[in-house]
BATI-689633 format. One line per field, with one value per residue: residue number from 1; residue in three letters; x, y, z of N, C-alpha, C, O in turn. Coordinates in steps of 0.1 Angstrom, whole numbers, plus 5000, padded with zeros to 4 digits. Atoms other than C-alpha are relative to their C-alpha. Example, Ala and Ser with C-alpha at 12.3 -4.5 7.8 and 13.67 -1.06 7.14 Angstrom:
! BATI-689633
n (1 | 2)
res (ALA | SER)
n_c1 (5009 | 4991)
n_c2 (4988 | 4989)
n_c3 (5000 | 5000)
ca_c1 (5123 | 5137)
ca_c2 (4955 | 4989)
ca_c3 (5078 | 5071)
c_c1 (5009 | 4992)
c_c2 (5012 | 5011)
c_c3 (5000 | 5008)
o_c1 (5019 | 4997)
o_c2 (5012 | 5022)
o_c3 (5007 | 5009)
! end
This chain:
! BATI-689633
n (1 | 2 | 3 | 4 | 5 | 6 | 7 | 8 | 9 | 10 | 11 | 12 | 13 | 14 | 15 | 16 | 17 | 18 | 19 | 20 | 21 | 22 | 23 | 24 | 25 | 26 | 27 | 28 | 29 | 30 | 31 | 32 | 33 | 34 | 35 | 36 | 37 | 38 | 39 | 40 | 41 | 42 | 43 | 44 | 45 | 46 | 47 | 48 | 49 | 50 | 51 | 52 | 53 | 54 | 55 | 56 | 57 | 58 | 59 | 60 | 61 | 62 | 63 | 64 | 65 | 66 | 67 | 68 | 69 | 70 | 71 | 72 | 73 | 74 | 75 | 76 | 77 | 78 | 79 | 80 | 81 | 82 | 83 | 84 | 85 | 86 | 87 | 88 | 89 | 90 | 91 | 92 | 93 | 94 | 95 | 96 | 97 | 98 | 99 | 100 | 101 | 102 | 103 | 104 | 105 | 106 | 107 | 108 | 109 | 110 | 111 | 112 | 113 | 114 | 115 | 116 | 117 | 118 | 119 | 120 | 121 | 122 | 123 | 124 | 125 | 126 | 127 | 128 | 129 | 130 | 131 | 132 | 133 | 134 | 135 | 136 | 137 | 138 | 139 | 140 | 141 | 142)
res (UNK | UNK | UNK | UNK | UNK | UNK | UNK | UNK | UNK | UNK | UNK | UNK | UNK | UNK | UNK | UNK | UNK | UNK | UNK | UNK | UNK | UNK | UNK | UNK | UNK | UNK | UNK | UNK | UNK | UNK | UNK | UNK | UNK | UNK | UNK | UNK | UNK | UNK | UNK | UNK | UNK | UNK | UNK | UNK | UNK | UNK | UNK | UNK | UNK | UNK | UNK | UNK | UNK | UNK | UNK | UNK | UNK | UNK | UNK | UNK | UNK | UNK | UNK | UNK | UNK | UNK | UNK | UNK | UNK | UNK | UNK | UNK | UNK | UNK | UNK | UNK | UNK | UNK | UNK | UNK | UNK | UNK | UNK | UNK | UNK | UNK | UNK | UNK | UNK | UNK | UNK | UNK | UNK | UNK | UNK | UNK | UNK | UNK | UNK | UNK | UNK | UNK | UNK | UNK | UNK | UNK | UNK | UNK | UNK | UNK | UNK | UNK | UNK | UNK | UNK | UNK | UNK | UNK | UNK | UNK | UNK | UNK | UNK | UNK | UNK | UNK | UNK | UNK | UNK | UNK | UNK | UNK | UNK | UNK | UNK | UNK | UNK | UNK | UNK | UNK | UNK | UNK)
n_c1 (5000 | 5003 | 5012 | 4999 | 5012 | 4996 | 4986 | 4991 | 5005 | 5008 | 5008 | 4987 | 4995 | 5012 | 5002 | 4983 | 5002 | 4995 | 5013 | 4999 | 5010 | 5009 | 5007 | 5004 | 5006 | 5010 | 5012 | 4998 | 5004 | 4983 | 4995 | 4999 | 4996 | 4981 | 4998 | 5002 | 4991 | 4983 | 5000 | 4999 | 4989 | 4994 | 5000 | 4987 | 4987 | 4996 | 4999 | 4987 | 4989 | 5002 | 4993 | 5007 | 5012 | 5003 | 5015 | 4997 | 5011 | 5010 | 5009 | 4997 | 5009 | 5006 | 4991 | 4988 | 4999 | 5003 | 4980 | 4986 | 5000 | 5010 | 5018 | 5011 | 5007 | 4987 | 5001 | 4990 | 5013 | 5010 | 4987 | 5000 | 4991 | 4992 | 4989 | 4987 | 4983 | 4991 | 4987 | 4991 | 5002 | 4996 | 5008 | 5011 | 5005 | 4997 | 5010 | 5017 | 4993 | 5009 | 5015 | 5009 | 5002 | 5004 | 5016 | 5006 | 5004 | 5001 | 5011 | 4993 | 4989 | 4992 | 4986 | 5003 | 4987 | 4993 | 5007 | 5007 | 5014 | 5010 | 5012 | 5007 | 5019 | 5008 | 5005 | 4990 | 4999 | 4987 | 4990 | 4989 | 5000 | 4987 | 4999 | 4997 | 5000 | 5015 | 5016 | 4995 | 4996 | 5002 | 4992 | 4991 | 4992 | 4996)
n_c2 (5006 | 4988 | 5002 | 4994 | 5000 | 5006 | 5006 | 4989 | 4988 | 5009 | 4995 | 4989 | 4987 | 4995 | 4990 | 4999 | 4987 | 5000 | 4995 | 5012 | 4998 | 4997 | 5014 | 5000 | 5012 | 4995 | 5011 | 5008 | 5000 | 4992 | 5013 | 5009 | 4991 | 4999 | 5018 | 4994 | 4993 | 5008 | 5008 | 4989 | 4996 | 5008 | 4997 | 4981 | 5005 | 5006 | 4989 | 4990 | 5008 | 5008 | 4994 | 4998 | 4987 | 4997 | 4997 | 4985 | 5000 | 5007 | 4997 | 4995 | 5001 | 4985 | 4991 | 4997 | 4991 | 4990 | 4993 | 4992 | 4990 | 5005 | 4998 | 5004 | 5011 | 5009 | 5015 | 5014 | 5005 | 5010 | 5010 | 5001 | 4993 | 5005 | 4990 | 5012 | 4994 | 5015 | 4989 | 5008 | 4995 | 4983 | 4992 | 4998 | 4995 | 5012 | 5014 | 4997 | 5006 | 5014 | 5003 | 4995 | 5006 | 5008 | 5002 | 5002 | 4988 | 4994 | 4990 | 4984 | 4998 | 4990 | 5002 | 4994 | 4996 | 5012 | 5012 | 4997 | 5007 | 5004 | 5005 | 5012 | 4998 | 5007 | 4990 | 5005 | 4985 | 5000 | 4987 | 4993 | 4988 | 4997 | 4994 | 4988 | 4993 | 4995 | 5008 | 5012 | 4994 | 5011 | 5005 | 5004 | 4992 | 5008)
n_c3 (5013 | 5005 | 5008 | 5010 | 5005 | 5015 | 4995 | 4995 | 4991 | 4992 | 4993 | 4991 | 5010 | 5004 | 4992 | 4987 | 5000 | 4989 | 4991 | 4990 | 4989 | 5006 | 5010 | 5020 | 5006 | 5011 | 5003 | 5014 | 5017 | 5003 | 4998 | 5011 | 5012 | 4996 | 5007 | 5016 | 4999 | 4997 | 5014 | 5009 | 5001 | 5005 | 5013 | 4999 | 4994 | 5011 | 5007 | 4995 | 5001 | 4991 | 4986 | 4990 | 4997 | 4986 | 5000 | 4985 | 4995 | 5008 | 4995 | 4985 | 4996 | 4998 | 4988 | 5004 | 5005 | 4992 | 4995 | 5015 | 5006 | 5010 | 5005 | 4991 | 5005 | 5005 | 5005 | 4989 | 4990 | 5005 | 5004 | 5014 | 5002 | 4993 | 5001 | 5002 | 5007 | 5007 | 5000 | 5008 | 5015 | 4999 | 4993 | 5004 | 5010 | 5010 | 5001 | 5004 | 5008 | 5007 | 4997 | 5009 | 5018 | 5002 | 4999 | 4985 | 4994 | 4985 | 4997 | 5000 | 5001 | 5000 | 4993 | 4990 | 4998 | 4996 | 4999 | 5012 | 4995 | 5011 | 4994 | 5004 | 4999 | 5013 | 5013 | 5005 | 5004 | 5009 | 4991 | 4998 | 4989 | 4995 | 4991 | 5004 | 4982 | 5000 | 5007 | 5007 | 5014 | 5012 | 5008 | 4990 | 5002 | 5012)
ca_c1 (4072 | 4073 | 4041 | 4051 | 4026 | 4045 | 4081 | 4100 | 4077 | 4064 | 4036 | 4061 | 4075 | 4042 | 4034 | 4068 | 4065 | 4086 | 4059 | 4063 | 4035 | 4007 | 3987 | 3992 | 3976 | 3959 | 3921 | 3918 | 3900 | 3935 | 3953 | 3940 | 3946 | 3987 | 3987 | 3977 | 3999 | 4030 | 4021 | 4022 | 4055 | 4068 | 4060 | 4085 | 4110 | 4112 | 4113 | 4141 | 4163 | 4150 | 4169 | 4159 | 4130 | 4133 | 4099 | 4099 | 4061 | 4031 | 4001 | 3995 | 3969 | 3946 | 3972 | 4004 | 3993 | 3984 | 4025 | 4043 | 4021 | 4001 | 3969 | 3937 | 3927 | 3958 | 3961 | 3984 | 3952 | 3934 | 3971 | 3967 | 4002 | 4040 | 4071 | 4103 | 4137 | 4158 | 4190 | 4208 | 4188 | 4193 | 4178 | 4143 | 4142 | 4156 | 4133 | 4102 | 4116 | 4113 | 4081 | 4066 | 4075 | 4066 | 4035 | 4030 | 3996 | 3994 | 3971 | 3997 | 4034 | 4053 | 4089 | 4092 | 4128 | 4141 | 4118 | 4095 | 4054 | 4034 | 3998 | 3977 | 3941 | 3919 | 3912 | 3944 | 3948 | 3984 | 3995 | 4025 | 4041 | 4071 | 4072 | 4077 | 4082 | 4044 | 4025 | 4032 | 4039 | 4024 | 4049 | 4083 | 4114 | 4134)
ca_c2 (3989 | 4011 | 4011 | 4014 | 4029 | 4023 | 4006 | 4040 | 4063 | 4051 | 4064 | 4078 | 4102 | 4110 | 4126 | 4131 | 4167 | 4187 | 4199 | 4170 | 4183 | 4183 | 4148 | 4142 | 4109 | 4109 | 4095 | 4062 | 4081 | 4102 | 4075 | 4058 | 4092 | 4094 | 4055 | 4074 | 4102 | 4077 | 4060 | 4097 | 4104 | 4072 | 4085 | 4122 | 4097 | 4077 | 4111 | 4125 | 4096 | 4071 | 4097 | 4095 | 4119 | 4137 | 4147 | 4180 | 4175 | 4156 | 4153 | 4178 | 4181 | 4215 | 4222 | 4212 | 4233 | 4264 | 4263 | 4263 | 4289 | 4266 | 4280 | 4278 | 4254 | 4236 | 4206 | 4188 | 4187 | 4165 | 4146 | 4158 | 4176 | 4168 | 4191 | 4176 | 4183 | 4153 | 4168 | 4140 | 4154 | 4195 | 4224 | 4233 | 4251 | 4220 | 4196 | 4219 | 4228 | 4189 | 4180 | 4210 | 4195 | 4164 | 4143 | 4140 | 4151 | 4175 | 4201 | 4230 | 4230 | 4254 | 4263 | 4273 | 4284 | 4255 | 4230 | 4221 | 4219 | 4195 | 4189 | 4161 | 4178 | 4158 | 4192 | 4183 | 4221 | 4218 | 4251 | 4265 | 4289 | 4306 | 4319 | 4355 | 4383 | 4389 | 4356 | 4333 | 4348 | 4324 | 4302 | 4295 | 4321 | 4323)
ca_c3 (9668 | 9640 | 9615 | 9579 | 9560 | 9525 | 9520 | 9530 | 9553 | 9582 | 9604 | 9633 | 9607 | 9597 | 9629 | 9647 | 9658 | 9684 | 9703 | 9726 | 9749 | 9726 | 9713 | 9676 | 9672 | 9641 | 9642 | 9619 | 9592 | 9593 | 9595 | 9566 | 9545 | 9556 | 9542 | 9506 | 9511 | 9521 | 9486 | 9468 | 9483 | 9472 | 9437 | 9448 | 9465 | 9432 | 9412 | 9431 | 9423 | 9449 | 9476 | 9510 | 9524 | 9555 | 9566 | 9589 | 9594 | 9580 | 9601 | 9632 | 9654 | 9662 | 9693 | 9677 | 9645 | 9666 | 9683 | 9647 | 9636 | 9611 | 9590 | 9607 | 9579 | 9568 | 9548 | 9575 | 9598 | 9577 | 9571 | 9533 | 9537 | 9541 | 9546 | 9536 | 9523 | 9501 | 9510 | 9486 | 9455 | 9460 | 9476 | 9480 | 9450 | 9431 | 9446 | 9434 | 9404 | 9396 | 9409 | 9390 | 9356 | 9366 | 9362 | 9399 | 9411 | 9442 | 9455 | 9465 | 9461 | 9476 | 9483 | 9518 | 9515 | 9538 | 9531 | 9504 | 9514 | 9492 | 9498 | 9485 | 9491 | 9468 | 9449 | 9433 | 9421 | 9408 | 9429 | 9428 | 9455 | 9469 | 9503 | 9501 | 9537 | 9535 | 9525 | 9497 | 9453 | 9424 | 9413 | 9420 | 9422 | 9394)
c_c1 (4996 | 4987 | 5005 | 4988 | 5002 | 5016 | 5009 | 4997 | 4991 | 4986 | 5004 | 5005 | 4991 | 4996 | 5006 | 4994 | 5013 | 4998 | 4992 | 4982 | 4989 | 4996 | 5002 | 4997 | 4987 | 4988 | 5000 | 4994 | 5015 | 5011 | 5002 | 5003 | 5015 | 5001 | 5004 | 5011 | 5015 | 5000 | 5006 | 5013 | 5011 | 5004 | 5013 | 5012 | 5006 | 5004 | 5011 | 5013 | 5001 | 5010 | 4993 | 4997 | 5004 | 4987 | 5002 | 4984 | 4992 | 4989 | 4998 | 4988 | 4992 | 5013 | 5018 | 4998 | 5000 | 5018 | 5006 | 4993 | 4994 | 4988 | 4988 | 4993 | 5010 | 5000 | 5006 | 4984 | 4993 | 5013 | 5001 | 5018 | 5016 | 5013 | 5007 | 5006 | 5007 | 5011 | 5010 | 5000 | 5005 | 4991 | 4987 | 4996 | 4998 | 4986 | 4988 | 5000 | 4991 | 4989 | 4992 | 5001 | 4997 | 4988 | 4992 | 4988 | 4999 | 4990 | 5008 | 5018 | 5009 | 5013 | 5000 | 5013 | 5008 | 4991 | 4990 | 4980 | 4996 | 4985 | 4993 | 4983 | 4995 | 4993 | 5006 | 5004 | 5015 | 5003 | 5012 | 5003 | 5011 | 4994 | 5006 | 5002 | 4989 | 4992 | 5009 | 4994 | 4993 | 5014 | 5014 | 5014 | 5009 | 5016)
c_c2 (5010 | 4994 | 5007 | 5003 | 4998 | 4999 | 5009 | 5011 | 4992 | 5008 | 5012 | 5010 | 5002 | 5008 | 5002 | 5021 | 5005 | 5011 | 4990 | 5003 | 5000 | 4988 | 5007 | 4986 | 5002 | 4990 | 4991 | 5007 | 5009 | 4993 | 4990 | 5010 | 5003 | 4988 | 5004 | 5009 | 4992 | 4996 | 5013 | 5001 | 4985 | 5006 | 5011 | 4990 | 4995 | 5012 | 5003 | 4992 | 4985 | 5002 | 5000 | 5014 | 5003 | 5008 | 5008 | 4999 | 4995 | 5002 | 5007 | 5005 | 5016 | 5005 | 5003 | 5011 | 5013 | 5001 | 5000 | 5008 | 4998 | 5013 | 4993 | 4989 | 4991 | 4988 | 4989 | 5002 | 4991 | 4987 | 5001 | 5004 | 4995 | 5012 | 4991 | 5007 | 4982 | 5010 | 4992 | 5006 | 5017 | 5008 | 5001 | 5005 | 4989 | 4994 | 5009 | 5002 | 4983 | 4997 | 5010 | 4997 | 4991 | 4994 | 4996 | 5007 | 5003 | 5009 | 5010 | 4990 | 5010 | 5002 | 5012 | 5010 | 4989 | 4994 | 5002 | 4994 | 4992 | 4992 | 4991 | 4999 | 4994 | 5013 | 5002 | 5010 | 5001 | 5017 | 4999 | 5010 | 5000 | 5006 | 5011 | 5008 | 4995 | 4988 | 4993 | 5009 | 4986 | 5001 | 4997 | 5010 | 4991 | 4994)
c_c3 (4990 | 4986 | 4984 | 4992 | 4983 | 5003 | 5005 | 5008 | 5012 | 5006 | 5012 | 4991 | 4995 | 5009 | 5010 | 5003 | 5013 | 5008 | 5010 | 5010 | 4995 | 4994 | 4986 | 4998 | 4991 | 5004 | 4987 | 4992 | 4994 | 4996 | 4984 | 4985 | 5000 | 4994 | 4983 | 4996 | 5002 | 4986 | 4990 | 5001 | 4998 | 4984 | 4999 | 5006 | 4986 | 4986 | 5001 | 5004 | 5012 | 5013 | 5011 | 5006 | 5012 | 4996 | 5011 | 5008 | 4989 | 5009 | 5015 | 5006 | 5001 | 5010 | 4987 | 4981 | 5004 | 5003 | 4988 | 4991 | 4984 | 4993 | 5004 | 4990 | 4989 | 4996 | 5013 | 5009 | 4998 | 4997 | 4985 | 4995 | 5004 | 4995 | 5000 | 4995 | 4991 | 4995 | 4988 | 4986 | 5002 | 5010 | 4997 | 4989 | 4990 | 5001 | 4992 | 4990 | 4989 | 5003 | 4989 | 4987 | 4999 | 4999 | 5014 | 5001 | 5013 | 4997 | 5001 | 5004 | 5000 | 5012 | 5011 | 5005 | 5007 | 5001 | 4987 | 5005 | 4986 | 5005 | 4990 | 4999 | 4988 | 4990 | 4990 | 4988 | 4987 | 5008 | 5003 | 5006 | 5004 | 5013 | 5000 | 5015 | 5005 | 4999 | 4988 | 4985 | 4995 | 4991 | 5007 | 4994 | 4992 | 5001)
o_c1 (4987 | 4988 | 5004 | 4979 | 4993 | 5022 | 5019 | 5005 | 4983 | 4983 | 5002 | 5002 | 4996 | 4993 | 5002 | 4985 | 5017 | 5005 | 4980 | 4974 | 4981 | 5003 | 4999 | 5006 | 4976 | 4990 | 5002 | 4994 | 5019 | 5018 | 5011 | 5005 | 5018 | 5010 | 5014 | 5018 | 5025 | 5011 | 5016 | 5019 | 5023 | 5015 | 5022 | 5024 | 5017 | 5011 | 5018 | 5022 | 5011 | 5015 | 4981 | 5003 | 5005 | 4984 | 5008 | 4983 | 4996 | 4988 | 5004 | 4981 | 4999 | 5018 | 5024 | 5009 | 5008 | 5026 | 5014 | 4999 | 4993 | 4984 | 4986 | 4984 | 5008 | 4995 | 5003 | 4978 | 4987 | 5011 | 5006 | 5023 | 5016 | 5015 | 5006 | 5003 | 5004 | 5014 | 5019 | 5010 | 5016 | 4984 | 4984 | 4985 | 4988 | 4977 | 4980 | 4994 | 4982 | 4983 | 4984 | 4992 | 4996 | 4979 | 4981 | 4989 | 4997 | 4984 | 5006 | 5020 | 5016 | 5015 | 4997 | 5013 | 5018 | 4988 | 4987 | 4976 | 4999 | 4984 | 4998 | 4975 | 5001 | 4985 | 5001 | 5008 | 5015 | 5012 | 5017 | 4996 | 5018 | 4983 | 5018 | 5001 | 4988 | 4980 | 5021 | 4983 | 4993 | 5020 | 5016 | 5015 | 5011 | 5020)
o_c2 (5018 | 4982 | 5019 | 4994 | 4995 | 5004 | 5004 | 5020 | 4984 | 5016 | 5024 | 5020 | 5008 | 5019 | 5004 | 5028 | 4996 | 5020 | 4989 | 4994 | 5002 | 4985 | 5017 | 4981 | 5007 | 4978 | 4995 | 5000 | 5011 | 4997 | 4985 | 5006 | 5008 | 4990 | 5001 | 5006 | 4996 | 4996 | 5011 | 5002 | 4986 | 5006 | 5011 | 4994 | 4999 | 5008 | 5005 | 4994 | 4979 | 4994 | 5004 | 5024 | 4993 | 5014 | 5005 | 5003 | 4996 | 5014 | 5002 | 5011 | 5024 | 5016 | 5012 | 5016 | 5019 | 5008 | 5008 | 5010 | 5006 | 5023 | 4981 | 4982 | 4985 | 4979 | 4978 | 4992 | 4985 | 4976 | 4991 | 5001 | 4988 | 5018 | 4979 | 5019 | 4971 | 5018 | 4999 | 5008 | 5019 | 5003 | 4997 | 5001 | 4987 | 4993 | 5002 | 4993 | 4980 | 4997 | 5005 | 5000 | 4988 | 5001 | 4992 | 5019 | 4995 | 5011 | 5019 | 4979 | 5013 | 4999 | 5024 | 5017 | 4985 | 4992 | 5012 | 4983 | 4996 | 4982 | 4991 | 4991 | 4996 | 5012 | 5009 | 5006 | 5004 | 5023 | 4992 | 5020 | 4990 | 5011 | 5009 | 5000 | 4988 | 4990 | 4992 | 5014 | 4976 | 5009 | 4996 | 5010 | 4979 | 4987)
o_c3 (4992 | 4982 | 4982 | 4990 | 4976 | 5012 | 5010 | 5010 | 5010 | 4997 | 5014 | 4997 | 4986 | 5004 | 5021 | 4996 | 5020 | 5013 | 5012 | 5012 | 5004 | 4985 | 4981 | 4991 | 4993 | 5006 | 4976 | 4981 | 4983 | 4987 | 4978 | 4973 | 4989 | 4986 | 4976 | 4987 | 4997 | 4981 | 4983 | 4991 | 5000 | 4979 | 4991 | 5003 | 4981 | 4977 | 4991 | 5012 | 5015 | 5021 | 5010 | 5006 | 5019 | 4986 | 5022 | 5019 | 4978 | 5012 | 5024 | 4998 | 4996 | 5007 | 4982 | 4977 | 4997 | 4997 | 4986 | 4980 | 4975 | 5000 | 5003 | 4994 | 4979 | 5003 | 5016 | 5004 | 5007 | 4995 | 4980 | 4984 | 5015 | 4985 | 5005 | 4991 | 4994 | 4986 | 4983 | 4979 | 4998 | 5018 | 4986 | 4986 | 4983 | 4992 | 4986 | 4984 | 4981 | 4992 | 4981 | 4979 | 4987 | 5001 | 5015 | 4998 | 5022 | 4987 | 4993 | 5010 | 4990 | 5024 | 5009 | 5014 | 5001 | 5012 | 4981 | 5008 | 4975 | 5011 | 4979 | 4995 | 4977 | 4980 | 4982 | 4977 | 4975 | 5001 | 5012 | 5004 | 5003 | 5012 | 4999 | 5025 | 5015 | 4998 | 4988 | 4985 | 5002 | 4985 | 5019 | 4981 | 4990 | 4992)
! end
């Protein structure tokens, strides 16, 4: 039975991963922070033309962050974070792009090359980022 956590993201897409071997069941205080975040990306779904989200990753556990090579202190651990693409609206650049001029707020925003991170950390920074060889540029390529 699938658990929606707002009318267009569920909970299963929240912590789909495919690192099958590794628990990602988020604890309920996790749980009830992905609920918040599903509401937020309601706001970017409705932004980006009310196009449907694919979600490449949202909340991931200590193990399954460790195999894709996560940051030892990553927003998706706490479930503040969601990778996605909205192939309907444009490429990653597009989507970021729009979000950066919009009045959405986020904590970091940055284009990953195929995919777009957006984090939700309640420090609600407004960070901008490109993914560069080396590590991640302020702002977003031109």
């Amino acid at each position: 039975m699938t658990t929606w956590l707002s009318p267009h993201f569920s909970l299963d897409e929240l912590i789909a991963t495919q690192h099958r071997q590794f628990e990602n069941w988020p604890p309920p205080p996790v749980q009830s922070l992905l609920r918040q975040v599903a509401r937020r990306m309601e706001g970017v779904r409705a932004l980006l033309g009310d196009r449907p989200i694919t979600i490449s990753s949202g909340y991931r556990s200590h193990e399954v962050n460790w195999a894709v090579g996560g940051a030892p202190h990553s927003a998706h651990l706490l479930g503040h974070a969601v990778d996605f693409n909205c192939y309907g609206f444009g490429d990653p650049i597009e989507v970021c792009r729009t979000i950066e001029k919009s009045e959405i707020q986020f904590d970091q925003l940055i284009e990953e090359g195929s995919w777009v991170h957006l984090s939700f950390d309640p420090r609600m920074r407004r960070q901008v980022l490109t993914k560069v060889d080396h590590g991640y540029a302020p702002g977003l390529a031109a």
